[in-house]
N, C-alpha and C positions, 0 to 999 in steps of 0.2 A: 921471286922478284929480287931477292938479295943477289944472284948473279949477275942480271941485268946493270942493277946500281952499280957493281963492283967493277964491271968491264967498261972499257972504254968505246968509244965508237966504232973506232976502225976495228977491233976485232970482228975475227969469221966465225966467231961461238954467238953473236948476239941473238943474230934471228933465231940462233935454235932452242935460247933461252925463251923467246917471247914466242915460241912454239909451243912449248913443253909450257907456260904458263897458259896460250890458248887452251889447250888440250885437258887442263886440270879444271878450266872453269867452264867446258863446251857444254855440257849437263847443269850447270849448276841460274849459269848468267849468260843471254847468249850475248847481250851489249856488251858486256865484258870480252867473250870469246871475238867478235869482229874484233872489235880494239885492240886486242893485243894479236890475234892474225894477218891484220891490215898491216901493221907494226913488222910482223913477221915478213910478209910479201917484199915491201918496198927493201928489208934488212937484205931478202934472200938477192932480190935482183941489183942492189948494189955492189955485192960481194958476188957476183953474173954467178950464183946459182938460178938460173932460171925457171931450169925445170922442175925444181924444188917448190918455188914461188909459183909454177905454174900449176903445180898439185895440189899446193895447198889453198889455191885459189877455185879449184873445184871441191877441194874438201869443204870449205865454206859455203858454196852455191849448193852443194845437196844437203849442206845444214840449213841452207835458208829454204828450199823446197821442202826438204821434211819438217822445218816449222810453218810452212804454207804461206809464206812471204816470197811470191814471186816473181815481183818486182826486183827485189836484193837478190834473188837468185838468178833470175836473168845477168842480171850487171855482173854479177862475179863468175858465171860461166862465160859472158863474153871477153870478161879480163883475162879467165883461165885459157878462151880461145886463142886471141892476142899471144900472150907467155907464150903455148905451144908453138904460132907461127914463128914468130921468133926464137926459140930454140928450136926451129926447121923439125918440127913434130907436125906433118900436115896432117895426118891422118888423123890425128885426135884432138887438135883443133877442129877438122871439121864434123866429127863427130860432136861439139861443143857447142857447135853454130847450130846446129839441128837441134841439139836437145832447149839452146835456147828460143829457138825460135816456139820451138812448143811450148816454153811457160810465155811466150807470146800469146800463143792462145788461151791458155788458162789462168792469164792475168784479168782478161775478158776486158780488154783496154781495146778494143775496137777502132782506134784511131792508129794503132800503131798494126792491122793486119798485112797491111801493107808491105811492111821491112819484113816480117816475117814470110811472109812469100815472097820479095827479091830474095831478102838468104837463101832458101830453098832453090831459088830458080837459079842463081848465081852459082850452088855447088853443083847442083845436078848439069849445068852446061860445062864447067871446069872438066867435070864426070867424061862427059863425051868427048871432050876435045882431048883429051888424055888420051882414048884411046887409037 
């Protein structure tokens, strides 16, 4: 945390500080670890590291899946999808949209199965029309 204090904003080292701090607390506090990865994200895509921000925005979604919070994992894989579209990463964007549509289902939010099959239907006709 003392390099974060020490740097100023505009430096291109911040986000990777408040990486490396996510990264020390991801086992210990996960409130902690969002906090300062959230911190990280917004760091990376202002300094248009994207795809950076886009990783490590799915690195947080399979932390919140593997603590079984799949609500917060939904969100952050669909931010991770987002990031990739926009760093023209389509293919693992839409791998992202699938994976989140499945903690759709395993959210068991039945109000929302809905969007969960538009996504689905929405890539698989993109699928066809490709070819």
């Amino acid at each position: 945390m003392r390099c974060i204090e020490c740097s100023n904003e505009e430096d291109s080292d911040v986000a990777g500080f408040y990486l490396e701090a996510a990264h020390c607390v991801k086992n210990i506090s996960t409130n902690k670890y969002l906090e300062y990865a959230k911190i990280a994200i917004d760091k990376f895509c202002l300094a248009a590291r994207i795809s950076q921000a886009a990783n490590l925005a799915k690195e947080i979604a399979e932390k919140m899946e593997e603590d079984m919070d799949y609500e917060e994992a939904y969100e952050f894989y669909n931010k991770a999808a987002d990031l990739y579209f926009n760093d023209e990463s389509t293919t693992q964007g839409n791998q992202l949209l699938i994976k989140s549509s499945d903690l759709l289902i395993l959210s068991r939010d039945w109000s929302k199965i809905n969007l969960a099959i538009k996504v689905l239907y929405l890539l698989l006709l993109n699928f066809y029309i490709e070819l």
